[in-house]
C-alpha positions in Angstrom: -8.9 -5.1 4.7 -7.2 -4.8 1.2 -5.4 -2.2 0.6 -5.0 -1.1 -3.2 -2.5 1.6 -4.8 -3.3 2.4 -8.2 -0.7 4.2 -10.3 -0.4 5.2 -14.2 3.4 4.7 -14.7 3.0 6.8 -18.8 4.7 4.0 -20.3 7.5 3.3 -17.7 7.9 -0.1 -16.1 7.5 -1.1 -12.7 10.1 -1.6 -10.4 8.6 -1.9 -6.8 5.2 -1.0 -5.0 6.1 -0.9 -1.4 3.7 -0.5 1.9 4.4 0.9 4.9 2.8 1.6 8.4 4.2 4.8 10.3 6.9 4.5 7.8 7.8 1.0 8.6 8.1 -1.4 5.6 5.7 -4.1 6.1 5.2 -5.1 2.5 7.2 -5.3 -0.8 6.2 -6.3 -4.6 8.8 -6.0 -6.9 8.0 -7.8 -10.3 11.3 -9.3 -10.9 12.1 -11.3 -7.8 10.9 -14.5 -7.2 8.7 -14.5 -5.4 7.8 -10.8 -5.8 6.1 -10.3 -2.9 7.9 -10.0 0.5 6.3 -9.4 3.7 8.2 -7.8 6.6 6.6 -8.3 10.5 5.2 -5.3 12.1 2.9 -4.7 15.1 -0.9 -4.6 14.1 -0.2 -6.0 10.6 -1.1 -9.4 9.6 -0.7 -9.7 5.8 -2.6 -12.8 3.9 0.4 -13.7 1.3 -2.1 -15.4 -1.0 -4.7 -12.8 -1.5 -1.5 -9.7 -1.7 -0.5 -9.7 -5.3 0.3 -7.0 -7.8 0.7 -4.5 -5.1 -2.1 -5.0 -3.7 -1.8 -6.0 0.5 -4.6 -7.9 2.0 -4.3 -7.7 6.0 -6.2 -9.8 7.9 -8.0 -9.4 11.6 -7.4 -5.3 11.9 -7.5 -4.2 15.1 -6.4 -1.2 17.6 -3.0 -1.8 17.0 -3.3 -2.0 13.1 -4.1 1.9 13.3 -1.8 4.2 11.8 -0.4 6.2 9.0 -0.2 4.0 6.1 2.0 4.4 2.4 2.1 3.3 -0.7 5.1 4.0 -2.5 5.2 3.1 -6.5 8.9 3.1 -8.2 9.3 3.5 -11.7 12.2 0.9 -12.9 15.2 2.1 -14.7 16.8 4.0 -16.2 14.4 6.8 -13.6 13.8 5.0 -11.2 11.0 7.7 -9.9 9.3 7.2 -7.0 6.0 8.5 -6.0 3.6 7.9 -2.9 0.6 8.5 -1.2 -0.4 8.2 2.5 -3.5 7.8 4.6 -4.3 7.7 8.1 -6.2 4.7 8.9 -8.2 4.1 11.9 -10.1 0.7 13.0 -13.6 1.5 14.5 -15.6 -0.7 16.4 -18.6 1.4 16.5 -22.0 -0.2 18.3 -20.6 -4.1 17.1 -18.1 -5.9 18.8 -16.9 -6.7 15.7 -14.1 -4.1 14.8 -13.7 -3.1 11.3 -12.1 -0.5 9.4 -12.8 2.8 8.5 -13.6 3.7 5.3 -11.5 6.0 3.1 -10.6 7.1 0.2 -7.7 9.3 -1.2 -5.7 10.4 -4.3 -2.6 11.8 -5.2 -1.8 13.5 -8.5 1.6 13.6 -8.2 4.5 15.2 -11.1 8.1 14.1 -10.6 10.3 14.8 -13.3 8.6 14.0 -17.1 6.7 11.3 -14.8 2.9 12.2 -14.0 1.0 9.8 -11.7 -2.0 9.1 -10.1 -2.0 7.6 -7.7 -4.7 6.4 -5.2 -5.8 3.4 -2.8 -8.4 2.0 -0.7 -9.3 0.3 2.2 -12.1 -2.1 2.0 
């Protein structure tokens, strides 16, 4: 499944784009390190490192376990620093195939912190 967080930032830059599952950090883009993407092990979540760039997570083989409350959290870099997120619950259906596969949804979050307006929303495909 990939997982996308869009965001509109209104000119700032970019410090971070973090995921999480039942707020447990499992994945980390922050444009200045090298590399900029980190990936942190939790249960159910198997990121692809090579397809997860930009803030964008690609998880491979979802399965029961990979269910759960998932976040996206966009940071605006200084001197703000800002931080906005949305959050989803996902679940991983297996319907009439024995192949499981997730759920489709869609969200959004207009969110106003400060002078900083976002949108911001992801996917699960």
């Amino acid at each position: 499944a990939l997982l996308k967080c869009a965001y509109d930032l209104e000119g700032d830059l970019l410090y971070s784009v973090k995921w999480y599952k039942d707020d447990i950090e499992f994945f980390r883009y922050v444009p200045s390190d090298r590399p900029p993407g980190q990936y942190f092990e939790v249960n159910g979540i198997r990121v692809d490192m090579l397809r997860s760039v930009n803030g964008s997570v690609f998880i491979r083989g979802m399965d029961a376990a990979s269910e759960g409350t998932y976040k996206c959290e966009v940071s605006a870099d200084a001197p703000s620093f800002q931080t906005i997120f949305a959050e989803k619950m996902i679940r991983v259906d297996s319907g009439s195939s024995s192949q499981l596969r997730t759920s489709g949804v869609a969200w959004a979050l207009v969110a106003t912190i400060g002078c900083l307006t976002s949108l911001l929303r992801w996917h699960a495909t």
